[in-house]
C-alpha positions as CSV (number, residue, x, y, z in Angstrom):
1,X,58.3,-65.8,31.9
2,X,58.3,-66.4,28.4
3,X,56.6,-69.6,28.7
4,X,53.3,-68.1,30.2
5,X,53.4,-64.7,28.1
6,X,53.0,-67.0,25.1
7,X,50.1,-69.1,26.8
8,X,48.5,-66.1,27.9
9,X,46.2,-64.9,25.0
10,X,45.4,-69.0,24.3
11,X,44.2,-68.9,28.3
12,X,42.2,-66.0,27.6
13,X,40.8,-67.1,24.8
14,X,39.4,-70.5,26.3
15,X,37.9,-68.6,29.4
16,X,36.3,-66.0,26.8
17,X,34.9,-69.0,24.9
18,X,33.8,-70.7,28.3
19,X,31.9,-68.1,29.3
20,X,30.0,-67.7,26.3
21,X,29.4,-71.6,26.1
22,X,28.2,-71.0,29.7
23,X,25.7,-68.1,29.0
24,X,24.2,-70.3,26.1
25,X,23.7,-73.2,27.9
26,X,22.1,-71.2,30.5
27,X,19.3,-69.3,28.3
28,X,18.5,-72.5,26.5
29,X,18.1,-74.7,29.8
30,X,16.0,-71.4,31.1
31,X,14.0,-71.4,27.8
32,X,13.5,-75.2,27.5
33,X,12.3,-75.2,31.5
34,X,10.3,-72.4,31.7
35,X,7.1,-72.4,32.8
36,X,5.7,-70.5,30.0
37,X,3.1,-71.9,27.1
38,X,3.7,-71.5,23.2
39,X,1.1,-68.8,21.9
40,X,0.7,-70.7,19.3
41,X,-1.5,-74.5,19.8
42,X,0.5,-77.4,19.0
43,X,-1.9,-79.0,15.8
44,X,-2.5,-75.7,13.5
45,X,-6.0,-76.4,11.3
46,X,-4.2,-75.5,8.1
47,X,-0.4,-74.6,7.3
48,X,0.6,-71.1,7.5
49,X,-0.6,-69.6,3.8
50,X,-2.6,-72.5,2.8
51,X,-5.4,-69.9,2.0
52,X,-3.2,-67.8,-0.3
53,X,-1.9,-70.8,-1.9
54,X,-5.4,-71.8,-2.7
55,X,-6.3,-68.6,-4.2
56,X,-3.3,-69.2,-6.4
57,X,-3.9,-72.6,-7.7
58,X,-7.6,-71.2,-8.4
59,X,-6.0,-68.1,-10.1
60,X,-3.7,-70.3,-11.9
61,X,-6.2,-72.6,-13.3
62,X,-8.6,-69.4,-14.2
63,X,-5.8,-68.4,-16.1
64,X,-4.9,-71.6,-18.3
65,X,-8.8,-71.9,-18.9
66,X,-9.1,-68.7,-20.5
67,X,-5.3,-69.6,-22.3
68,X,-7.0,-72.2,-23.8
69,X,-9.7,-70.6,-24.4
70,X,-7.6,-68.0,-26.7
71,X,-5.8,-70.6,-28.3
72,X,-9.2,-72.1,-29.7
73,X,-10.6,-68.7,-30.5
74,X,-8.7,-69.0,-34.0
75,X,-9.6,-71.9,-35.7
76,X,-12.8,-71.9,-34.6
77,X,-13.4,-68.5,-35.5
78,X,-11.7,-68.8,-39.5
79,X,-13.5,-68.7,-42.4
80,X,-12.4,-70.5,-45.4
81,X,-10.3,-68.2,-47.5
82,X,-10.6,-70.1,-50.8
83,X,-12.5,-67.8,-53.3
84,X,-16.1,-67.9,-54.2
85,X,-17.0,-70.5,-56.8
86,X,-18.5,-68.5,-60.0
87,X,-22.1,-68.8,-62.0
88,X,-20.5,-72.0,-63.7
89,X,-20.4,-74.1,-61.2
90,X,-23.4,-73.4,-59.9
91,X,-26.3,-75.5,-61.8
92,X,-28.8,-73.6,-63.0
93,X,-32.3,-73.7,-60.8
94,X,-35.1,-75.4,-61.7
95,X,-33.0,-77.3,-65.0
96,X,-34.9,-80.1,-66.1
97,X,-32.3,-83.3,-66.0
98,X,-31.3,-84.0,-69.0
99,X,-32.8,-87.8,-70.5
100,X,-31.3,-90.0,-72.6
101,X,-32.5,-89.6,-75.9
C-alpha cells in the first residue's frame, strides 16, 4: 500500500498534465483546420504604422533644419565688436596727394 500511495500524486500529476496537452493539441488542430479566413489579406500595402513613421522622419528632419538654422543665426548675425576707428585714421576728403618736391 505504501508503494502506490507514494505513486499516487506522480499518477495524478501525469494525467493532469495529459489532459491539458490534450485540450491544446485539440484547439490548435481546430484553429489550424478551420474553415475560417484571416480578416486581415495576406500582402498588406504598407507595414502597420508606416504612415506615422513617415510623419516622424519628416518631423525629425523639420526639426534639425530649423537646429541648424539656429546654430547659424549667430555668426551670421554678429557685428564686429572692435571699436570705431577715430578722425586720424581717416584721411581727410578731398586732400590733394602730396608730390615730391
Amino acid at each position: 500500500m505504501s508503494f502506490i500511495s507514494g505513486l499516487f500524486p506522480a499518477l495524478l500529476l501525469l494525467a493532469v498534465l495529459g489532459i491539458i496537452l490534450a485540450l491544446h493539441w485539440t484547439i490548435q488542430f481546430r484553429l489550424r483546420h478551420s474553415k475560417r479566413r484571416s480578416p486581415f489579406p495576406e500582402n498588406f500595402l504598407r507595414n502597420p504604422g508606416e504612415t506615422l513613421r513617415k510623419q516622424i522622419d519628416d518631423t525629425t528632419d523639420d526639426i534639425f533644419t530649423y537646429a541648424v538654422y539656429l546654430l547659424m543665426l549667430p555668426p551670421l548675425s554678429s557685428r564686429d565688436t572692435s571699436p570705431a576707428p577715430t578722425s586720424q585714421e581717416y584721411p581727410k576728403p578731398f586732400q590733394e596727394p602730396h608730390s615730391p618736391s
